[in-house]
Phi, psi and omega in degrees: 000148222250139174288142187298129169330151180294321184290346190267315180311312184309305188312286168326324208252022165254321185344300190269004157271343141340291184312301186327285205278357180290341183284314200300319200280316159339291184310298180270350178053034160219200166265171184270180188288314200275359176272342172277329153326306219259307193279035171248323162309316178251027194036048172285003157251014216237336190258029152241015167265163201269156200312331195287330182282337213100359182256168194269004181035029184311140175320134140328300182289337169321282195341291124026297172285301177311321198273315155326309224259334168274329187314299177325330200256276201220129192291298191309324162289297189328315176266354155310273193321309185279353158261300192328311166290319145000298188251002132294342158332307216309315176312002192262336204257005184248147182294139210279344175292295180318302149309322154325333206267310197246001177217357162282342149232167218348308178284013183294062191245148206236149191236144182193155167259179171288154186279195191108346178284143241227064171245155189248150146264137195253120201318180328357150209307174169071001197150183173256185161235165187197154179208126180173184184212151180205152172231197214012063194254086189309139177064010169274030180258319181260345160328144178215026178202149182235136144235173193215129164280127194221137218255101179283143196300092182128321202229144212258094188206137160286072196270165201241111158270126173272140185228151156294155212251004180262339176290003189223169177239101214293101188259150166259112174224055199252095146224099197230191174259025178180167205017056179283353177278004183298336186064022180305042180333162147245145191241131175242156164197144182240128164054088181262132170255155188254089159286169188292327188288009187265348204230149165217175170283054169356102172102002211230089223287357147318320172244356186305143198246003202245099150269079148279112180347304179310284169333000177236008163241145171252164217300340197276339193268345158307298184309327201273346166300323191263343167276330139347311187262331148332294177308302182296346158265000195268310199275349162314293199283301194282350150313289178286311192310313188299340186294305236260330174324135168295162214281353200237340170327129184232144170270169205273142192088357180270211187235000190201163171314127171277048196238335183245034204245109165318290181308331150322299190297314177296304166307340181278292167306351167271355187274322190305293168283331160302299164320291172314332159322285246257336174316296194285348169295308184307297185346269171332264219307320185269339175268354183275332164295344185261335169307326191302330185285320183303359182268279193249023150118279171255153171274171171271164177282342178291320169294301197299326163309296185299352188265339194286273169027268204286323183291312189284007154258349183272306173310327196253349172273339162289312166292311163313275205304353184255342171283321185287323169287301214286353161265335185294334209282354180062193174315000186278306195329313173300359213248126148353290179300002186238195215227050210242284187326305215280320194275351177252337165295300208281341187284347175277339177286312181306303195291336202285343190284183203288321187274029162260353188280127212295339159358309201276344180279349149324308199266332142330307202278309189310302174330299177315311185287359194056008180261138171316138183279141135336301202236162153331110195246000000 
């Protein structure tokens, strides 16, 4: 087996200030100062931008590994790190000065919700004006920069805008039942003017400034990559954590250690094995898509199918498995202090978000099937 990436080491040797700081990030519902530090410290945010800014253009299947590899620890940094980086993708789509402007230094981290909100940006000489409101804008508590996908007034295109996040005014309304340290806010701003060299077509081989291979997967197909590996570290860390149950733990009414529970034993080697599945699927499927793109240039449509697949299969093969040990593990599994409760709120929180959704697999079959998906792909 292939040595783990350097950033995936880095990631591991945060565990135990991770650890330290997880209530607090439960509790307040954002991260704390020395964890944001610290992955600001180790470019964790840094590693889907492109090498010409200072960033690492890391492999998918890498990304992947990193964001899994904070998961084992904390679902809530783990998925900060992986929308952040998302919406650092942008930088490949921006005038390499511009990006330079918003993501050369440490703090250059940018934040955004999803698109879909039902505001137009209005054409003006020089840029747009924009008026709206967005929520689940993840990691915007350590942000210093905001975007909003926007529908231009006229034109029939989406464009994507950046502002400083001191231009908008910011509500807290991340109160959930999981990933609660994502800080996942809603941001409003009125009549914001915008320049044009602040904005791009995202995703949009019009404006792309990069070729690098990683630029020829898009920021949605990242996401799903890298929230994948979120789930499968959620569900990783509550794996390991059912091992570490002491060897004489009995449950209440049985008759013997659960550890000598046929049914137990079983569900644990089928949890076991659904994870290594579904792990080695996500892999395969993002290194075999990113050599084709290094050969010929773009993926197929049939690859971009198999990448939603394996991530919205990695994510719902995680979540069986962390539901199912948080009933073996019995009554300890409820209580706050053990390492049961908090991972099954968030791997539930994970599947409930868009990449996770049984959805894609609709749109899999259809794809598969030679027909256009229905929904949104």
């Amino acid at each position: 087996m292939s040595e783990p990436h350097p950033q995936v080491v880095c990631a591991l040797a945060l565990h135990p200030l991770i650890t330290r700081d997880a209530d607090a990030i439960d509790q307040r519902r954002e991260l704390t100062a020395p964890i944001v530090q610290a992955l600001k410290d180790g470019g964790f945010f840094r590693m889907l931008q492109p090498r010409a800014i200072g960033g690492m253009e890391l492999k998918p299947s890498d990304f992947a590994c990193v964001t899994e590899a904070f998961a084992r620890a904390d679902g809530s940094v783990a998925w900060v790190v992986c929308q952040s980086n998302g919406c650092a993708m942008s930088a490949a789509y921006l005038d390499p000065k511009i990006a330079r402007a918003i993501f050369g230094s440490i703090d250059g981290i940018l934040a955004w919700g999803p698109p879909g909100a039902p505001f137009e940006a209005e054409p003006v000489p020089g840029g747009y004006r924009i008026t709206g409101t967005w929520r689940f804008a993840s990691g915007s508590q350590n942000a210093t920069w905001l975007g909003a996908h926007m529908k231009v007034a006229g034109l029939r295109e989406v464009r994507t805008l950046l502002f400083l996040k001191s231009s908008a005014q910011m509500a807290d309304i991340w109160h959930t039942l999981g990933l609660r340290g994502t800080a996942s806010n809603q941001y409003t701003v009125t009549d914001l003017f915008v320049p044009s060299d602040y904005t791009m077509l995202r995703d949009q081989p019009a404006d792309r400034r990069e070729d690098g291979p990683l630029y020829r997967f898009t920021s949605n197909q990242l996401y799903s990559a890298g929230f994948a590996g979120v789930g499968l570290g959620i569900a990783r860390g509550l794996i390991d954590a059912f091992l570490d149950l002491p060897a004489a733990k009995v449950s209440r009414g049985a008759g013997r250690p659960m550890r000598e529970n046929n049914v137990v034993q079983s569900q644990l080697a089928q949890s076991e094995a659904k994870w290594h599945a579904a792990r080695a699927f996500l892999h395969t499927t993002l290194d075999e898509v990113y050599d084709h793109v290094v050969r010929h240039g773009e993926m197929t449509r049939q690859q971009a199918a198999m990448i939603r697949l394996a991530s919205t299969w990695a994510i719902n093969q995680s979540r069986e498995a962390v539901t199912t040990l948080f009933h073996c593990a019995g009554s300890v599994a409820v209580f706050e202090d053990q390492p049961f409760e908090r991972r099954l709120r968030d791997i539930h929180t994970v599947n409930q978000q868009a990449q996770g959704r049984q959805l894609h697999y609709e749109s899999v079959g259809q794809i598969m099937l030679g027909l256009p998906p229905e929904n949104q792909f």
